[in-house]
Structures are given as C-alpha cells and as structure tokens.
C-alpha positions as a printed Julia matrix, in Angstrom:
76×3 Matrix{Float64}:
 -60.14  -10.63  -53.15
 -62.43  -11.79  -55.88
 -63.82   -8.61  -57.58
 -66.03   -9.88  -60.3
 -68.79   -8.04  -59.05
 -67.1    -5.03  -60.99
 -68.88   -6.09  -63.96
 -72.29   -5.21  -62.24
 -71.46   -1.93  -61.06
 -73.82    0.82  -62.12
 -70.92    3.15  -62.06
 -69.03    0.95  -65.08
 -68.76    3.1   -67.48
 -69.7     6.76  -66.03
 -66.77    9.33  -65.73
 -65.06    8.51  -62.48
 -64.92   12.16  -61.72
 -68.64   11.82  -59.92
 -67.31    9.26  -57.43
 -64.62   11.8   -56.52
 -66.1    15.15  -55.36
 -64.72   18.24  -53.66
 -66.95   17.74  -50.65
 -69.05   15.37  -48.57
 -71.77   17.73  -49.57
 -71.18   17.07  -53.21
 -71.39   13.44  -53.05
 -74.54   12.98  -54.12
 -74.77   12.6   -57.23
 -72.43    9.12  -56.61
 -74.77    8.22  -53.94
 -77.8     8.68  -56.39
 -76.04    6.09  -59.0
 -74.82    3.75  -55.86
 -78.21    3.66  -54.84
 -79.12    1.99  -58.06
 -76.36   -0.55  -58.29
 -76.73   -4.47  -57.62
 -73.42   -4.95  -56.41
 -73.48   -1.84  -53.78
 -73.05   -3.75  -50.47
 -69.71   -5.76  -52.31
 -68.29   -2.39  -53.29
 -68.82   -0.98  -49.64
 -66.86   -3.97  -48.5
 -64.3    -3.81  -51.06
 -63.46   -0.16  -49.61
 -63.94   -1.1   -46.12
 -60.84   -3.67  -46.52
 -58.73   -2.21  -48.93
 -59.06    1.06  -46.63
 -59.91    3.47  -49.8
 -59.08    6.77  -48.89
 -61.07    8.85  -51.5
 -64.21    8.46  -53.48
 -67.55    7.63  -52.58
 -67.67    3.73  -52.51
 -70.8     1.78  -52.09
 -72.6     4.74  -51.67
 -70.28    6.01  -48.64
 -68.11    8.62  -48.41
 -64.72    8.34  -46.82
 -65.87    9.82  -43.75
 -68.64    7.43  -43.6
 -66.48    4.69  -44.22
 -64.48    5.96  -41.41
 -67.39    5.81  -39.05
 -68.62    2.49  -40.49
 -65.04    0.47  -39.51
 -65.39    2.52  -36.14
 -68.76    1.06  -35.43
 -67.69   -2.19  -36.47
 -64.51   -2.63  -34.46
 -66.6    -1.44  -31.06
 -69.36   -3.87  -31.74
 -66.13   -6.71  -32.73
C-alpha cells in the first residue's frame, strides 16, 4: 500500500504519545491535530486495512474504527 501521504501528515513530527491515550475520552487532543491534517481521510483508510489496534488514526479511535468497518461490511 502506497503510503506517501505520510509526508503530509500534520502529526509528522509531534510526539507519538498524543495519538496513543489512556482513554477514548482523552483522545482529543489527536483528534484536534487530525482535524487539521490534509491527508486525514488516507490515514483513516490506512488503519481501516491494516486493522490498527491502538492509536487514534485519521482522527478515529479504535473503537470508532471498530464501528466504522462494522458499518461498512453491513452496507457491503
């Protein structure tokens, strides 16, 4: 998978530890930066297909990604 749009990310460069909180509830301070970010729909995808497990990604947590591939395979 072509990942180039790493470069854009508004996160590049900002501690990682913000995109990994303690809580749902504590996620958003990553969701305030992925709200910013060019590239936020191809790093929502990204962790939709790799199936990340942890971190907010695109501005969703893993919970929400949960839900999102749930929605997706009912609609399929």
């Amino acid at each position: 998978m072509n990942q180039s749009w790493r470069q854009h990310a508004a996160c590049r460069g900002l501690d990682p530890e913000i995109f990994y909180p303690a809580s749902d509830e504590e996620a958003g301070a990553a969701k305030a930066v992925c709200a910013l970010c060019s590239v936020e729909e191809s790093c929502l995808e990204f962790a939709l297909s790799a199936r990340e497990r942890e971190g907010v990604w695109g501005g969703a947590t893993e919970r929400e990604r949960r839900r999102i591939i749930r929605q997706r395979r009912r609609t399929a």
